[in-house]
ZABAFI-17023 format. One record per residue (C-alpha): x, y, z; residue number from 1. Coordinates in nm, 2 decimals. Layout:
<<X Y Z> NUM>;
...
***
This chain:
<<18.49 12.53 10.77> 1>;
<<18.58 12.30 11.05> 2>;
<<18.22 12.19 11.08> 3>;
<<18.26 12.06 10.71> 4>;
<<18.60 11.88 10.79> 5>;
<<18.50 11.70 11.07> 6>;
<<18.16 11.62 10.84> 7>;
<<18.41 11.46 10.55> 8>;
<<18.66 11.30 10.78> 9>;
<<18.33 11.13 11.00> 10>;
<<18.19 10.99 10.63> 11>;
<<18.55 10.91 10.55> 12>;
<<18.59 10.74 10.93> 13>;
<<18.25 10.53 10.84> 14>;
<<18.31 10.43 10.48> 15>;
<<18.67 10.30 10.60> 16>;
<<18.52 10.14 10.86> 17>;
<<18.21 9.95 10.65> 18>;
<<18.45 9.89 10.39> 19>;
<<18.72 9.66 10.65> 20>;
<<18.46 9.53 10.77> 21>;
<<18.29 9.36 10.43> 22>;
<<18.67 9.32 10.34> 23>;
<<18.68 9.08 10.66> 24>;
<<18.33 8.90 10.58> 25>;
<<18.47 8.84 10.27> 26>;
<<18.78 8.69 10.34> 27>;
<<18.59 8.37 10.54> 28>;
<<18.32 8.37 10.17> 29>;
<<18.62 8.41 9.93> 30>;
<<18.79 8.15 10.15> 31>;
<<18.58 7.92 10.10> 32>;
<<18.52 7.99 9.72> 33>;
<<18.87 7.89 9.67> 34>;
<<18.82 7.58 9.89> 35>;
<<18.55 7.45 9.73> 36>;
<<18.69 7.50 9.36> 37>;
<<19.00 7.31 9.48> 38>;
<<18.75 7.04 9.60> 39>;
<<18.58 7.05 9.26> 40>;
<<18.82 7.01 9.07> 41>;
<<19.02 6.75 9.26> 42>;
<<18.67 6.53 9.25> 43>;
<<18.69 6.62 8.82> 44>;
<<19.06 6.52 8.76> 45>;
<<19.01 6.21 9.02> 46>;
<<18.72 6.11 8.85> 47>;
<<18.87 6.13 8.50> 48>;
<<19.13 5.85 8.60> 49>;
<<18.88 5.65 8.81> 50>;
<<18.70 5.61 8.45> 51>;
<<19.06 5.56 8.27> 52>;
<<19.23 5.31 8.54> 53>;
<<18.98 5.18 8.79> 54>;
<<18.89 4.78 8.75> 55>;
<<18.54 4.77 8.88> 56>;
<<18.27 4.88 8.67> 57>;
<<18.08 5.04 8.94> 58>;
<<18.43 5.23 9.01> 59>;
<<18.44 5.36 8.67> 60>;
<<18.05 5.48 8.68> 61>;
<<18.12 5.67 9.00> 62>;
<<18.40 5.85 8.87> 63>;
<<18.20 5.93 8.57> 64>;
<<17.91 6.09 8.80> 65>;
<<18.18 6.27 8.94> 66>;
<<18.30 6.42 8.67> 67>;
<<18.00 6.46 8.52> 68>;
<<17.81 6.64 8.85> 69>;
<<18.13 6.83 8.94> 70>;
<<18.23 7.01 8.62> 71>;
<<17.85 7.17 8.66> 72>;
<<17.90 7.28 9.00> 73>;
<<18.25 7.43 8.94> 74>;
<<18.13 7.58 8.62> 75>;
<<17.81 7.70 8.85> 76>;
<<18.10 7.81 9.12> 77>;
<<18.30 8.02 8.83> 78>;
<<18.02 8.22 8.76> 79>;
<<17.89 8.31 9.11> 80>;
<<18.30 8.41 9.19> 81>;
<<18.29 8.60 8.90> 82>;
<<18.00 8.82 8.99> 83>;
<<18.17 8.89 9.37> 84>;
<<18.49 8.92 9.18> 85>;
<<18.68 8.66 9.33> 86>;
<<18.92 8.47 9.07> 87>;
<<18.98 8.09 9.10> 88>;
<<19.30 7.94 9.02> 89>;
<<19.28 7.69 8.72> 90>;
<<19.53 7.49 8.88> 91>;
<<19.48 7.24 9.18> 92>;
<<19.65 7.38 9.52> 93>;
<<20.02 7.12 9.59> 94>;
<<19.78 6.91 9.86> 95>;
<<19.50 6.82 9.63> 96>;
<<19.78 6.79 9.31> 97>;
<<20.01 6.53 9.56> 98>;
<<19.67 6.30 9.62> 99>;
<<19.62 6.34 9.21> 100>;
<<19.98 6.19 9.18> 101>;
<<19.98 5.95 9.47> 102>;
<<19.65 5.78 9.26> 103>;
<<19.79 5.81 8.94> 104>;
<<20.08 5.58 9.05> 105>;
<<19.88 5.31 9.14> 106>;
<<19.67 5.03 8.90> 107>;
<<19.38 4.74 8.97> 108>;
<<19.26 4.69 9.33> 109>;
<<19.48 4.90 9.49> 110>;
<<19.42 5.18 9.23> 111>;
<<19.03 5.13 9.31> 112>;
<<19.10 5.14 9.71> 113>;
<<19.25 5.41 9.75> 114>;
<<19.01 5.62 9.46> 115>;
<<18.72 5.52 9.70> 116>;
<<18.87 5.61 10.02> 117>;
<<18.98 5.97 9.89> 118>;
<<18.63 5.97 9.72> 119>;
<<18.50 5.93 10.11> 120>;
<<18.71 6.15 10.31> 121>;
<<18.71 6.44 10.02> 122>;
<<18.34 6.43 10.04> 123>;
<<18.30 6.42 10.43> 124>;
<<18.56 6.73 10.42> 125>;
<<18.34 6.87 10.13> 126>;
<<18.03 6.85 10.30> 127>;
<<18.17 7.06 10.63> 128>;
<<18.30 7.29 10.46> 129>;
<<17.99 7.33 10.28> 130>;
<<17.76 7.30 10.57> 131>;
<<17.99 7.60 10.78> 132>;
<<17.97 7.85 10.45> 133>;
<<17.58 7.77 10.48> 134>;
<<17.55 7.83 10.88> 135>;
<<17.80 8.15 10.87> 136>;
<<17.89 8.27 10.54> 137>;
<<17.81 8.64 10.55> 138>;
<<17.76 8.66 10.15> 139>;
<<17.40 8.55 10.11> 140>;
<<17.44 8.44 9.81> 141>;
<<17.74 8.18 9.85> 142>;
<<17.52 8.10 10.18> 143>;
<<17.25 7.98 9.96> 144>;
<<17.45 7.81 9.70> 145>;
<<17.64 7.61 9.91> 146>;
<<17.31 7.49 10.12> 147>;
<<17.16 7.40 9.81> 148>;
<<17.46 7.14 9.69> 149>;
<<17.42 6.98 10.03> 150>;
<<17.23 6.68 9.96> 151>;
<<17.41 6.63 9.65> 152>;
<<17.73 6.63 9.85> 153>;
<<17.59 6.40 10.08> 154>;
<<17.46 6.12 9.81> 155>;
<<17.75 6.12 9.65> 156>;
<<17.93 6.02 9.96> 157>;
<<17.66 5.76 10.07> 158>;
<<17.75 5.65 9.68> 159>;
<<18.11 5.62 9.80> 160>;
<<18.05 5.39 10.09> 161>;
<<17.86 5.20 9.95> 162>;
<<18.08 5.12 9.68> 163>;
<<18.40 5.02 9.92> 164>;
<<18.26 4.79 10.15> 165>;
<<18.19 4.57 9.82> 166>;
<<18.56 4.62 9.72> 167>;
<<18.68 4.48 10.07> 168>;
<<18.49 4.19 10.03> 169>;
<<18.55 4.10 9.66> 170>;
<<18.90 4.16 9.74> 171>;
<<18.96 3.83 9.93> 172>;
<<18.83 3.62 9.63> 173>;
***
């Protein structure tokens, strides 16, 4: 009889054990799934106005590829949370909804500025946080997602530079 207790409580021991552990790897993948949907769908709602208030044209194309290349990912995203059961919030965290707000008071130039500088930094954030879930996410699958929306990540931020170093210079004429 004792033989079988200490036979349950050493699978109990183990199972406890495996499961805090796969609770802990999860933490850094679900972690990251919620950072990355924030991302997304900062980069969507940022684009919508860029197409609504920005004054250059190439401005207003960008934040149409945005919204356009970001609603699949986060829709890709979704689905792959769903699967590991992890929910994402359908509302933007109070950081990403304050930068939504500070653009949304602005027009013109200045609008355009500061769409292209968030566009830059959000992306450069964005692509480390993408590139760590790709080095040492311990769910393969979010390890192989996220490696594969890399170079994606990176055009569109090579996109971004590009466009504000021509908006510093028109802006003197």
């Amino acid at each position: 009889m004792k033989a079988i207790v200490l036979s349950i409580s050493t699978v109990l021991l183990a199972a406890a054990l495996a499961f805090s552990d796969r609770f802990k790897n999860d933490s850094a993948d679900k972690a990251f799934v919620l950072a990355a949907a924030d991302g997304g769908m900062l980069e969507v709602m940022l684009g919508k106005l860029a197409i609504q208030r920005a004054t250059m044209p190439k401005c207003k194309d960008f934040g149409k590829t945005m919204v356009t290349d970001h609603t699949k990912v986060n829709e890709e995203l979704k689905a792959l949370a769903a699967k590991k059961q992890i929910t994402i919030p359908n509302e933007l965290s109070a950081a990403k909804q304050q930068m939504v707000d500070s653009l949304s008071a602005l027009n013109g130039e200045q609008f355009d500025m500061l769409y292209m500088n968030m566009m830059i930094a959000s992306h450069e954030q964005t692509i480390g946080l993408f590139q760590t879930e790709s080095n040492k996410g311990q769910d393969p699958d979010f390890r192989k997602w996220a490696d594969s929306k890399i170079p994606a990540l990176k055009h569109h931020l090579k996109m971004a530079q590009a466009l504000f170093p021509a908006k510093l210079q028109g802006a003197g004429n």
